[in-house]
C-alpha positions in Angstrom: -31.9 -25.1 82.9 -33.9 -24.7 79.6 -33.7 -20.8 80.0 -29.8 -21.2 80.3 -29.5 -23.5 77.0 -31.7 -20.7 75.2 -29.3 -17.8 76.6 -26.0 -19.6 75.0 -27.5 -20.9 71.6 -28.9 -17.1 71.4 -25.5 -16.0 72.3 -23.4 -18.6 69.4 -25.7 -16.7 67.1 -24.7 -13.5 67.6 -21.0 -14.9 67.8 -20.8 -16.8 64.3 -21.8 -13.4 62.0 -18.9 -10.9 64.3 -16.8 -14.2 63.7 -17.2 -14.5 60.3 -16.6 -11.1 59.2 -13.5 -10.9 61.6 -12.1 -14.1 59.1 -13.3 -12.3 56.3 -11.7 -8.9 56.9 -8.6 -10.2 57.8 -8.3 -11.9 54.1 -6.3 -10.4 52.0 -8.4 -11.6 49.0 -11.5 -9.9 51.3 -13.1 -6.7 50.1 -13.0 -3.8 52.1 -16.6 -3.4 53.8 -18.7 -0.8 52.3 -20.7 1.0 54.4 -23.8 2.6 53.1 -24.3 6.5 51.8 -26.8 8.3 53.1 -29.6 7.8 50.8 -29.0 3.8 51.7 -27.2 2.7 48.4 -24.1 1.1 48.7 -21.2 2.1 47.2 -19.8 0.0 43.8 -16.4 -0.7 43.6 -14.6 -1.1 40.3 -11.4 -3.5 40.0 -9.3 -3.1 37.2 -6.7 -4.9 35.7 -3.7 -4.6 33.0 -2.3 -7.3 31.6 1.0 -7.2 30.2 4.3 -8.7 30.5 5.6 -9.5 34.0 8.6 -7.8 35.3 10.3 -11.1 36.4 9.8 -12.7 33.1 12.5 -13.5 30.4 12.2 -13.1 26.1 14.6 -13.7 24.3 15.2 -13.2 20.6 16.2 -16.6 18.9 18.1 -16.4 15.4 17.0 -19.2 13.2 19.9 -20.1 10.8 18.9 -19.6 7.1 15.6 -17.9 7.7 14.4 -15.5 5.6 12.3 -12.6 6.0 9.2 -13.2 4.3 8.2 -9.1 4.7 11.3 -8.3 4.3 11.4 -10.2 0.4 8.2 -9.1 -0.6 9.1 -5.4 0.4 12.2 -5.8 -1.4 11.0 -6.6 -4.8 8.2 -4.4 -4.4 10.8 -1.5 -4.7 13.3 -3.5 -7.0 11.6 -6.6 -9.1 13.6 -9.6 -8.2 15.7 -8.2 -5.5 13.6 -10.1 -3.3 14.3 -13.4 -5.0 17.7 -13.1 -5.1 17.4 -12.4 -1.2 16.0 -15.6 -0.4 18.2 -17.1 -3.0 15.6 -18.0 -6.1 17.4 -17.3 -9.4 14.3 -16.6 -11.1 14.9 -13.0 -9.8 17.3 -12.3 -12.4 13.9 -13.0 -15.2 11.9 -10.1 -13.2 15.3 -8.0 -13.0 15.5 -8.2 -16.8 11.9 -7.6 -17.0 12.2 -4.3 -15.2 14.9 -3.1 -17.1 13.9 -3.9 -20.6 10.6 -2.5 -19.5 11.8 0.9 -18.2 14.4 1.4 -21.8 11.0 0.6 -24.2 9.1 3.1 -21.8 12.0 5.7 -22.4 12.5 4.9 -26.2 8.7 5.0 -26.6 8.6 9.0 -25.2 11.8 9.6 -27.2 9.9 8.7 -30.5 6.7 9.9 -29.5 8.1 13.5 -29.0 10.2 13.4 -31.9 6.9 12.7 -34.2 5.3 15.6 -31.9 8.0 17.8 -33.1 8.0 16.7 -36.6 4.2 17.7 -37.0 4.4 20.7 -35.2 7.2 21.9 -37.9 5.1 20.1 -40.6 2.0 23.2 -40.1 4.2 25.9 -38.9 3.7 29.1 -37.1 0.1 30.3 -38.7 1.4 34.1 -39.2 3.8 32.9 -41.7 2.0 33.6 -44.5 4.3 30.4 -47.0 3.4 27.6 -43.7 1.9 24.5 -44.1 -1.2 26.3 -42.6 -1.7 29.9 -42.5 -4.2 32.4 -41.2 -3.9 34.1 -44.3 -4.7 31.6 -46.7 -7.4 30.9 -44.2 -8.4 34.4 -44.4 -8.2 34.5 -48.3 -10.4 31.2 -48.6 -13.5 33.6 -47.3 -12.8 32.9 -43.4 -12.8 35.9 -41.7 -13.0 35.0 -37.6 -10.1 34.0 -36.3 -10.4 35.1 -33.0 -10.3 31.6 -31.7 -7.4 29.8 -33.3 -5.4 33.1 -32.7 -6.3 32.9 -29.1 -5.3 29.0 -28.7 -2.2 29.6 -30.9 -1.2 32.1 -27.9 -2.8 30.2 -24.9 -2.9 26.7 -25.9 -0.6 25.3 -28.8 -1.6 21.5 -28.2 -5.3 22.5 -28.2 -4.6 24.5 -31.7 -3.1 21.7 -33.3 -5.6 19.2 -32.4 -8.2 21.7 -33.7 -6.8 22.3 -37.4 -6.6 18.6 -37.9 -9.9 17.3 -36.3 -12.1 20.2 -37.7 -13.0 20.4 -41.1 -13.8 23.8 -41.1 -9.9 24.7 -41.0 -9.5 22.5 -44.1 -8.7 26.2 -46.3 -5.6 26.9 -44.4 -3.4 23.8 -45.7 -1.4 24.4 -48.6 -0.5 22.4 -51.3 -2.3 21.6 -54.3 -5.0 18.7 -52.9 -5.5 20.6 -49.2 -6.8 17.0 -48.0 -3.8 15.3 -48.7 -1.8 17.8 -47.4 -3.8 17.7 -44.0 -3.7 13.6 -44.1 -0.2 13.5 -43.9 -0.3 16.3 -40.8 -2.9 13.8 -39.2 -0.7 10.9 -39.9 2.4 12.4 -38.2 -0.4 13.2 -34.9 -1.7 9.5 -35.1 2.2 8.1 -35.2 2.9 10.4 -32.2 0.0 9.0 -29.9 0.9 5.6 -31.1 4.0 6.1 -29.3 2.9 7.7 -26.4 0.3 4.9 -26.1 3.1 2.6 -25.9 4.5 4.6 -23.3 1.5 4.4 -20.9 1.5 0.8 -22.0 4.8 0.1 -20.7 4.3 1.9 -17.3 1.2 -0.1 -16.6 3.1 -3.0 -17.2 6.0 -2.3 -15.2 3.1 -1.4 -12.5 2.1 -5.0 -12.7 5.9 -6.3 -12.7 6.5 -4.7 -9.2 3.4 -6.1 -8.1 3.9 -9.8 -9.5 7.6 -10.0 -8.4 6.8 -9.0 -4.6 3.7 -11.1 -4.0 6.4 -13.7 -6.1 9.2 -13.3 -3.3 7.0 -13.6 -0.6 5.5 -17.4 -1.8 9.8 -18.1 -2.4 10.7 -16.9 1.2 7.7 -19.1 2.8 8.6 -22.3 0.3 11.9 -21.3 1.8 11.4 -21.2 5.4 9.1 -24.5 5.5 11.7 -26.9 6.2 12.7 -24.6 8.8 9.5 -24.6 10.6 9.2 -28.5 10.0 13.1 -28.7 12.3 11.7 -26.5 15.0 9.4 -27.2 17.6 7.9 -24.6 19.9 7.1 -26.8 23.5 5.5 -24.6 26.7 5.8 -26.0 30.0 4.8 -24.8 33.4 5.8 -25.4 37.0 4.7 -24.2 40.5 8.4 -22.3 42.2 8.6 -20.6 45.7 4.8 -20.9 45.5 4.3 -19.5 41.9 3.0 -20.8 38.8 6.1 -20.2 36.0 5.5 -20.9 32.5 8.6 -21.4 30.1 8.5 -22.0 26.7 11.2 -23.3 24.7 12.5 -23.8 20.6 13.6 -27.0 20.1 15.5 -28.0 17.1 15.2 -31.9 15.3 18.4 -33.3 14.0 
């Protein structure tokens, strides 16, 4: 009798394993049984996922009435100063409109002039191989300066470089005519200084229309959020979830206060 109970517990033993993997490997949610290589390692298996949107879900694109882009103004008057205001509907636009304008007619004016003066002293010292101009390589020449290689070579290569030399070096002080040379070469230098003056203003201008693109888009963008905030305040965004045909489904919904 006690040889018989030992035979059948022995015999559950064995059973419970074979029946456990039988559950086990008829699972769906089971992994497949590995068996092991020849060098006795088991075999890894990777499981990967992607996670994305799901084929039976639904988005929809809602249109808020009276939003504005807040991108969208901030691009906007990044390429046009105040176009961006005027978008979301801030008059103040008009100020950086104005801005840009008078901004870009002083820029133009201020090249106008400055190469008007540039013209003006150019005539003023005239070609130096006319022997009766302002300053001459003759009356260079005739002073006791022999070598002029060099200011013949930037007279043929580099006008701007020969003008700046005959008024910054004092060595070229013999070729101005007139009966004080010093005077005469003061009033060249004065013509040069009212030319860069101008040209400063220029550069001035264009650094400050720089900074008007810059102020009037970062400018739009606070408008369009000051803008939308009530909006955001009237909408609510609620999620909700529910188990269907065995699922979990999650909606999501915009809800509008009145």
């Amino acid at each position: 009798m006690r040889c018989g109970v030992l035979a059948c517990a022995l015999a559950l033993l064995l059973a419970v394993p074979a029946a456990g993997a039988a559950i086990l490997t008829g699972s769906r949610l089971a992994l497949p049984l590995v068996t092991p290589t020849a060098d006795g390692l088991l075999a890894q298996r990777t499981i990967s996922r992607q996670w994305g949107p799901s084929e039976d879900s639904t988005y929809v694109v809602v249109d808020v009435p009276g939003w504005k882009s807040e991108g969208g103004a901030l691009a906007m008057s990044a390429l046009l100063p105040g176009s961006g205001h005027l978008y979301v509907g801030e008059r103040s636009g008009w100020a950086f409109l104005i801005l840009e304008t008078a901004g870009w007619v002083e820029h133009h004016l201020a090249l106008r002039d400055a190469d008007r003066r540039d013209a003006e002293a150019r005539a003023f010292v005239g070609n130096p191989y006319d022997s009766s101009a302002t300053w001459s390589l003759e009356r260079y020449r005739a002073a006791g300066n022999e070598d002029t290689q060099y200011l013949e070579a930037l007279w043929a290569g580099d006008r701007e470089s020969y003008y700046r030399v005959i008024g910054s070096n004092p060595a070229y002080l013999a070729g101005y005519s007139g009966f004080d040379p010093t005077d005469t070469k003061l009033h060249y230098l004065g013509l040069r200084d009212a030319r860069d003056s101008k040209y400063k203003l220029a550069g001035n201008m264009e650094t400050l229309l720089w900074l008007n693109h810059l102020i009037a888009a970062f400018d739009a963008f606070r408008a369009a959020k000051i803008h939308n905030l009530p909006l955001r305040q009237d909408y609510q965004l609620r999620f909700g979830q529910r188990f269907r045909h065995g699922r979990p489904e999650f909606r999501a919904a915009l809800v509008r206060r009145f």
